[in-house]
N, C-alpha and C positions, 0 to 999 in steps of 0.2 A: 564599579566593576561591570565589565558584560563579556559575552561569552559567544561564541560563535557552537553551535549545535547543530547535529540533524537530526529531524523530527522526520516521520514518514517518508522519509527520501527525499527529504530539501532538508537546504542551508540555512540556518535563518543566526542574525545579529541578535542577541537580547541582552536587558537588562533587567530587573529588578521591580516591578510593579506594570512591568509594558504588557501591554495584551496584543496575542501575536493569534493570526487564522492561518491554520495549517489545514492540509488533509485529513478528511476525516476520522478519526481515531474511536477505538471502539470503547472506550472509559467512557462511564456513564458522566452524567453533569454532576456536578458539584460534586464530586472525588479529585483526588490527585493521583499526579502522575510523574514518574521519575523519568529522564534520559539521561542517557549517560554515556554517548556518543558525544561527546565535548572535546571538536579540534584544536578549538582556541579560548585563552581565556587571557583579557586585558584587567590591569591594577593599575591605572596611573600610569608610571613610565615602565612599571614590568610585564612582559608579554611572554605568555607559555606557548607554546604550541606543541602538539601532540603527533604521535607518528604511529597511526594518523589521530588516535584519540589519546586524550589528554589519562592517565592510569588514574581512575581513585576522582576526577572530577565526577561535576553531576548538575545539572539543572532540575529541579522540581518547581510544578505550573499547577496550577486548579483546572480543572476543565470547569468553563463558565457556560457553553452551550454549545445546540450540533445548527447547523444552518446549513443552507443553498448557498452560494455565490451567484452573481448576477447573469444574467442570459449571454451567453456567446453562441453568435450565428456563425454556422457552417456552412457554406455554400459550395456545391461542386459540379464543374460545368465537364463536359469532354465535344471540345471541337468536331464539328463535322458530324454528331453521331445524335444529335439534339437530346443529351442527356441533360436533366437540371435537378440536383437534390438541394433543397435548403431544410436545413436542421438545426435545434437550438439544443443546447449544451449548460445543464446547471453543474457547476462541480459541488460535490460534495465536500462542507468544512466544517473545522470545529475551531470555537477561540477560546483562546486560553490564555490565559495571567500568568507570566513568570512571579515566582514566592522567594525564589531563591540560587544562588549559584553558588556551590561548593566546590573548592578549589582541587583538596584532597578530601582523603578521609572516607567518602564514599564508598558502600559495597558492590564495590561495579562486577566484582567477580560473580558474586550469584543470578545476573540473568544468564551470565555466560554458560553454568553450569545445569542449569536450569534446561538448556538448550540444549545442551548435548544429551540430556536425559533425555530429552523429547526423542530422540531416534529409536529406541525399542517401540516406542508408542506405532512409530511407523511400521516398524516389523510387526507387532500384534495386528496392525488393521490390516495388511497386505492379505491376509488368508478369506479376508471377506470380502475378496474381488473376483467376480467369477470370468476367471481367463486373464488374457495379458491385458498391460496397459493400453491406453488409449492413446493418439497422437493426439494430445491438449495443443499443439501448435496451430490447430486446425480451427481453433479461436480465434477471432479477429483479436489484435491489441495479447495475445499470449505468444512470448520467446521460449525460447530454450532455456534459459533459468529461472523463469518464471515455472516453467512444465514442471520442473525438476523438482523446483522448491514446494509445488502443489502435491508431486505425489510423493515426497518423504514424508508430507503432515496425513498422505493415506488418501489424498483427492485424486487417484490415477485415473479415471476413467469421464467418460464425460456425462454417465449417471451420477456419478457421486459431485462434481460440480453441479450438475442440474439440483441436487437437492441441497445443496449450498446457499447460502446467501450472501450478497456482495460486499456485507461488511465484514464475514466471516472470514471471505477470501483476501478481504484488503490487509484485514488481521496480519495471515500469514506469511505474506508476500510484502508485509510492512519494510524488510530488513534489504530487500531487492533495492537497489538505485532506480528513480526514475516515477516519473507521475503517471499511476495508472490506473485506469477507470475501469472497473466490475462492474459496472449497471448492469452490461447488458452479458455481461459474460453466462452465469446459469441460464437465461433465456436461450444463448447460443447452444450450448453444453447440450439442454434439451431435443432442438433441432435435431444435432449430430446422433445422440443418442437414439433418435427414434428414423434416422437414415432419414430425414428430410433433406438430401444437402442440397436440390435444386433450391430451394425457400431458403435455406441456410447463404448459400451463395450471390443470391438475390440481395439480400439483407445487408452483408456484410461488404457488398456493392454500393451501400450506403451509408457505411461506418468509418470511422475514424480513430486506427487506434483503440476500437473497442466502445467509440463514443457516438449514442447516436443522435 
């Protein structure tokens, strides 16, 4: 049997003792961990697929440990202007042991609900914000759904990402599409917060998507 899943905002094939490195995920080591975004799941000659997830599947993994991935050089040239940044880039990963793939049966409805509780939590933190929100787009490597996604878990402002940390934020923004790097996010956050944007913009003159 294997199963097609997404883990932190990738696709990944799995079976059944295979150890797979995703993004980094905030479970400590040696716990487990459920997903249960499962689009596809093969048996032989029968194939489920899910619209888009499979109801009541589930993959559960071990987390076996958190690691770097290996160095990627960024190089950035701009014609005529004798600009040159070279910059290495570790991603953050965790590997993990698939234990198991459950077809049905699964309690997939309780992260669900779980989630939508989470929304008062947002309205309780909103009154500890002093004034409007923050334009979070104003971070290198932060969209528009990302912003949104930040300040309903109550991170509106770019104080409160400053005192954030970037597994925290990976956390939140786990459920977003898309591979995205927080290293340097709080660093930025802080910047903005303290009106550095000359050094802010400097900086981010040399980012990539948030990577530096």
């Amino acid at each position: 049997m294997y199963a097609i899943v997404e883990i932190a905002g990738q696709q990944f094939k799995v079976a059944k003792d295979q150890k797979v490195f995703v993004n980094r995920l905030s479970t400590e080591e040696g716990k487990k961990v459920d997903f249960d975004n499962v689009l596809l799941i093969g048996d032989g000659n029968n194939v489920t697929l899910g619209a888009p997830a499979i109801d009541g599947a589930q993959v559960s993994a071990k987390v076996l440990k958190h690691l770097k991935g290996d160095k990627v050089i960024v190089f950035k040239k701009k014609r005529r202007k004798g600009y040159r940044v070279k910059n290495g880039h570790r991603q953050a990963l965790t590997e993990i042991v698939i234990e198991s793939i459950t077809a049905s049966g699964a309690k997939k409805a309780a992260p669900k609900k779980e989630t939508k509780k989470a929304e008062p939590k947002a309205e309780k933190a909103a009154p500890k914000a002093t004034g409007k929100a923050d334009d979070l787009k104003k971070i290198e490597g932060v969209g528009p759904k990302i912003a949104s996604t930040l300040a309903e878990a109550g991170l509106a402002t770019f104080a409160d990402i400053a005192k954030s940390t970037p597994e925290a934020i990976s956390e939140i923004i786990a459920d977003v599409r898309g591979n995205h790097v927080t290293d340097t996010w709080p660093a930025q956050a802080k910047l903005a917060a303290e009106g550095k944007w000359d050094e802010l913009k400097k900086w981010q003159d040399e980012l990539d998507g948030g990577k530096a």
